[in-house]
PLY file of the C-alpha trace (Angstrom):
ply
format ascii 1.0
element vertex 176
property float x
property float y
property float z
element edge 175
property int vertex1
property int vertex2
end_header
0.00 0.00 0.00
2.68 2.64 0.96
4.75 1.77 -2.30
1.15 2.78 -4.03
1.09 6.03 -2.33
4.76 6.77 -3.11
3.84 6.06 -6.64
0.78 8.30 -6.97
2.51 11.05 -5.07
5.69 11.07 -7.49
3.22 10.83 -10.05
1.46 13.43 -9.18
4.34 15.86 -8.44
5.77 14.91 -11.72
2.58 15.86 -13.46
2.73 19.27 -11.28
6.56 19.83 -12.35
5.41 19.12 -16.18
2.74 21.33 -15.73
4.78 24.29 -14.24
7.61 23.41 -16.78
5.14 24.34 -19.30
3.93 27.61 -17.68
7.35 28.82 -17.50
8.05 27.60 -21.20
5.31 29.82 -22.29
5.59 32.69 -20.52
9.62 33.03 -21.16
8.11 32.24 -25.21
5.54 35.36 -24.82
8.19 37.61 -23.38
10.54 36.08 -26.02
8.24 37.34 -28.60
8.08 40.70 -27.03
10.99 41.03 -26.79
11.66 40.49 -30.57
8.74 42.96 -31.43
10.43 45.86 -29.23
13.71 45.10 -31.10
12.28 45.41 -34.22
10.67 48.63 -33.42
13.36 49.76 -32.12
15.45 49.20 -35.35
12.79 51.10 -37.48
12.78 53.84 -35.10
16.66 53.59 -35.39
16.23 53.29 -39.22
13.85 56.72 -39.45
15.84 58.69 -37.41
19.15 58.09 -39.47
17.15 58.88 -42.53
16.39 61.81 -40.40
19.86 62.82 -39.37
21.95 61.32 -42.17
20.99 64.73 -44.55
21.93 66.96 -41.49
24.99 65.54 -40.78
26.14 65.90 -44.25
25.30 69.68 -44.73
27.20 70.35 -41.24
29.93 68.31 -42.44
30.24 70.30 -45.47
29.78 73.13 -43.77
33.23 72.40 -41.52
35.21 71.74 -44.45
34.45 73.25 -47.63
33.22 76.99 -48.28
29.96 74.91 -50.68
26.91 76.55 -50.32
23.86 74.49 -48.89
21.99 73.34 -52.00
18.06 74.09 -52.09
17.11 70.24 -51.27
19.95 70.41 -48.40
18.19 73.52 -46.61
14.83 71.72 -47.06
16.08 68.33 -45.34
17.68 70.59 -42.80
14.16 72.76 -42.25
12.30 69.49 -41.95
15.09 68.17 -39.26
14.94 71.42 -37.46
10.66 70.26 -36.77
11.05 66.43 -36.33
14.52 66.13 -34.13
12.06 67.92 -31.35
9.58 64.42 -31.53
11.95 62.26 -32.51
15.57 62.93 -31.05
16.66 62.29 -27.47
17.12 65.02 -24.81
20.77 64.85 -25.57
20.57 65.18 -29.37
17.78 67.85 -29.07
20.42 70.09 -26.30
23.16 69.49 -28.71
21.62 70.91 -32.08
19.90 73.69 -30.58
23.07 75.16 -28.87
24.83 74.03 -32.11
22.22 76.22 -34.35
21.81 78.84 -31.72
25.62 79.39 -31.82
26.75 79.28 -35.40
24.92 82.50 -36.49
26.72 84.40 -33.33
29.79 83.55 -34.47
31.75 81.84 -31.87
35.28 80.88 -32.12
36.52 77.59 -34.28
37.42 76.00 -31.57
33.57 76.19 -30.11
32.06 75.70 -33.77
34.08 72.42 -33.52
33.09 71.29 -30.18
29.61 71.75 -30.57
29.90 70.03 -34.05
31.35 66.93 -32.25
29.19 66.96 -29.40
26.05 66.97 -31.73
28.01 64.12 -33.63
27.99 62.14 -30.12
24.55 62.28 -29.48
23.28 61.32 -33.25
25.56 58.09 -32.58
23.81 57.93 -29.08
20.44 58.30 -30.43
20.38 56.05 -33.43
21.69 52.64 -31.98
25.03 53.22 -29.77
23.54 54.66 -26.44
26.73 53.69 -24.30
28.75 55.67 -27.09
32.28 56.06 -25.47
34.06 58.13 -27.91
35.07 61.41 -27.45
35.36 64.63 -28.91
38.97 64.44 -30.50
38.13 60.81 -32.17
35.10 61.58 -33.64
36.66 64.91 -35.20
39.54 62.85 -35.65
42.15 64.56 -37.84
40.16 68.24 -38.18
41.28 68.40 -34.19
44.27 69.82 -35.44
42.83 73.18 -36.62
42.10 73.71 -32.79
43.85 76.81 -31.16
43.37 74.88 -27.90
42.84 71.01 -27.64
41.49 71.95 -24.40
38.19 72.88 -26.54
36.96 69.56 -26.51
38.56 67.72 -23.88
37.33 70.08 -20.83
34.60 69.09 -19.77
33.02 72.56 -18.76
31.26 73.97 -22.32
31.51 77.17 -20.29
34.82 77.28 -19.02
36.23 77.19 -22.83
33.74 79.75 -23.69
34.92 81.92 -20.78
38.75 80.77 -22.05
38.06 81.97 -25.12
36.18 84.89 -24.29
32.86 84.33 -25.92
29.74 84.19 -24.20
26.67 81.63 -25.75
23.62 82.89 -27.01
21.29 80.76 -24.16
23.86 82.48 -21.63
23.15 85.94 -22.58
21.92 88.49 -20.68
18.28 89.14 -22.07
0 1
1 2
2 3
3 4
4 5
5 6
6 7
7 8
8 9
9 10
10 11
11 12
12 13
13 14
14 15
15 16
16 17
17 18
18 19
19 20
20 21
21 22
22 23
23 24
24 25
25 26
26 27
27 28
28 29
29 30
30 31
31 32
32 33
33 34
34 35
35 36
36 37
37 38
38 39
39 40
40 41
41 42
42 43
43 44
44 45
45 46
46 47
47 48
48 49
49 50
50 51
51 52
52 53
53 54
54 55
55 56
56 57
57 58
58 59
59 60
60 61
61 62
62 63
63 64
64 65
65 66
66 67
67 68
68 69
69 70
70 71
71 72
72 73
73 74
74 75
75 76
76 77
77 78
78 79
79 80
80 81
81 82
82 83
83 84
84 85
85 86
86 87
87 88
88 89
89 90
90 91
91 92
92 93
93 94
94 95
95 96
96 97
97 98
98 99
99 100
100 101
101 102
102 103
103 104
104 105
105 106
106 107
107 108
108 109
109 110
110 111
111 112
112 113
113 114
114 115
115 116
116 117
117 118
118 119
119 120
120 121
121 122
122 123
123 124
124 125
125 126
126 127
127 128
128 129
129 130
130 131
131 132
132 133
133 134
134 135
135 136
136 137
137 138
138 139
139 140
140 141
141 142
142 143
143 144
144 145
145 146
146 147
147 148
148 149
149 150
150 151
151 152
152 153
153 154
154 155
155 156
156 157
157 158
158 159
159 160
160 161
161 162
162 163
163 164
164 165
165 166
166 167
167 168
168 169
169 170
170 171
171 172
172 173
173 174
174 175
């Protein structure tokens, strides 16, 4: 009788183990499929915003080392960035194009032009699909670093102190 009981009872707990075996197979499948939908999103989202930036990042290129004119379709893709990189860009990419745009027409020194310029260059590599971007400042500008007065301009890490180095004051720290 009590080898009948151990029998049921292992038979019954491996029933139950089967059972919860298969709960946990399906739920880790559900998530799994989650999962692979976010990633997916996440690599159109990816693939929109560097159709987004890619135009952008050409014109400012340019614009750093050749005395070209923006053509007519390059000032429209750059109009249509200026709306959508406010929905679609990351805090850090939105911060770094607006000082970037709001200091290029008060013409600050090289040395800031080309700081900014790589620190907007950081966060479009943040924001399309390298969030724990560790490069800095002198690698992404690479060899154009050497037109620097200062290499101090983009390895401080105080935007302000250079600008106080270098005696220019940004436009968002103006007195209004």
């Amino acid at each position: 009788m009590s080898a009948i009981v151990v029998a049921v009872i292992a038979a019954v707990a491996s029933i139950a183990a089967a059972v919860v075996a298969g709960i946990f197979a399906l739920a880790a499948r559900r998530l799994e499929v989650r999962l692979q939908g976010a990633d997916q999103a996440r690599e159109r989202i990816s693939e929109q915003k560097r159709e987004m930036c890619e135009p952008v990042v050409d014109l400012l290129e340019r614009m750093f080392t050749t005395d070209e004119l923006p053509t007519a379709e390059e000032l429209r893709h750059k109009r249509r960035f200026d709306v959508w990189v406010n929905v679609y860009g990351s805090d850090g990419l939105v911060r770094a194009y607006s000082r970037l745009m709001q200091a290029l027409p008060a013409g600050p020194p090289a040395d800031i032009q080309f700081r900014l310029y790589a620190d907007f260059l950081i966060e479009v590599r943040r924001d399309i699909g390298d969030p724990g971007s560790a490069v800095d400042r002198a690698e992404v500008l690479g060899a154009r670093s050497e037109n620097l007065s200062d290499r101090r301009s983009l390895t401080d890490p105080s935007l302000d102190t250079v600008c106080k180095r270098l005696g220019w004051v940004p436009p968002w720290r103006a007195a209004k």
